[in-house]
C-alpha positions in Angstrom: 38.6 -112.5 38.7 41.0 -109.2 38.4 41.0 -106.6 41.3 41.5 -102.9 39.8 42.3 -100.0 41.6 39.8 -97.2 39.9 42.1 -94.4 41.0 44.9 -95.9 38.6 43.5 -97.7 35.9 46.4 -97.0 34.0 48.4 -99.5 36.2 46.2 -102.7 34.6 45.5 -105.0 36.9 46.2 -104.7 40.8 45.8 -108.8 41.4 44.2 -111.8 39.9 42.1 -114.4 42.0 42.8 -117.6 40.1 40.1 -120.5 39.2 36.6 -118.5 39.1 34.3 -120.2 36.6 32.0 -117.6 35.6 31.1 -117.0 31.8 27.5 -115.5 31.9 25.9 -115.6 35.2 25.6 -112.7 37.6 27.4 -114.0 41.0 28.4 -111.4 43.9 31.5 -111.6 45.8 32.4 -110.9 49.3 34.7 -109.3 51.5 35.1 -109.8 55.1 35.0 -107.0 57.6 38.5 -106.9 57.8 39.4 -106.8 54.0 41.7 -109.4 53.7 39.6 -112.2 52.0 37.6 -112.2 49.0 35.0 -115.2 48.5 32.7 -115.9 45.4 30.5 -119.1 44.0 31.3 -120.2 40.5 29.2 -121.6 37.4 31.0 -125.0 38.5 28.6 -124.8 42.0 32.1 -124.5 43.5 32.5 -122.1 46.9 36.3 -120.3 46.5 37.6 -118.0 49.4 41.8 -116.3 48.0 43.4 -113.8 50.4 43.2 -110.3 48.9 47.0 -109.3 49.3 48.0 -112.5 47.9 46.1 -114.0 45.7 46.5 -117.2 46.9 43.5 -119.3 46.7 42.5 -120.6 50.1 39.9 -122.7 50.1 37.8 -124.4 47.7 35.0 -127.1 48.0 31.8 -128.2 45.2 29.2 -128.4 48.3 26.0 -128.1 46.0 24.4 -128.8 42.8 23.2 -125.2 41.8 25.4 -122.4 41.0 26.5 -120.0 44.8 25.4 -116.5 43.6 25.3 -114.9 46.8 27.9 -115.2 49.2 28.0 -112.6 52.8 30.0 -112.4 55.9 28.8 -111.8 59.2 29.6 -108.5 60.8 31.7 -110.7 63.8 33.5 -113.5 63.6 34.9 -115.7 60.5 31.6 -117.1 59.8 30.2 -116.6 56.1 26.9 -117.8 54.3 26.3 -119.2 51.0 23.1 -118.8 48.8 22.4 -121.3 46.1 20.4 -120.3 43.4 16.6 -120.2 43.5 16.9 -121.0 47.3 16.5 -118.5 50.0 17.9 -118.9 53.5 17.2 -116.7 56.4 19.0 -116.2 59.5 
């Protein structure tokens, strides 16, 4: 994943998020409340969370069989839910 900044496009690329696997499906990302983490599910049913600033991937874990395509924060706290695909979960 690259992050742009649409103000200066002419700059290229602002920062690159390493390891998403993502050829053809659509798959959201989030950002926490505070901006400084990004998080997104990959083609390879893999959950990644990088730091923003950084770059610098922080966490990664295959915890399911079907690809993430959602992924959410909460409005408090450090808590975030994942979606898998075709499967709907309500708080």
């Amino acid at each position: 994943m690259r992050l742009y900044d649409l103000r200066l496009l002419q700059r290229g690329v602002v920062q690159c998020y390493e390891g998403h696997v993502n050829s053809h499906t659509r798959i959201q990302i989030g950002v926490d409340p505070s901006e400084r983490f990004v998080m997104s599910g990959g083609e390879d049913c893999k959950l990644r969370l990088w730091s923003i600033k950084s770059g610098e991937l922080l966490f990664e874990d295959k915890f399911s069989d079907s690809v993430i395509f959602i992924v959410c924060y909460k409005t408090y706290g450090h808590s975030f839910k994942a979606e898998e695909e075709n499967q709907y979960k309500r708080d």
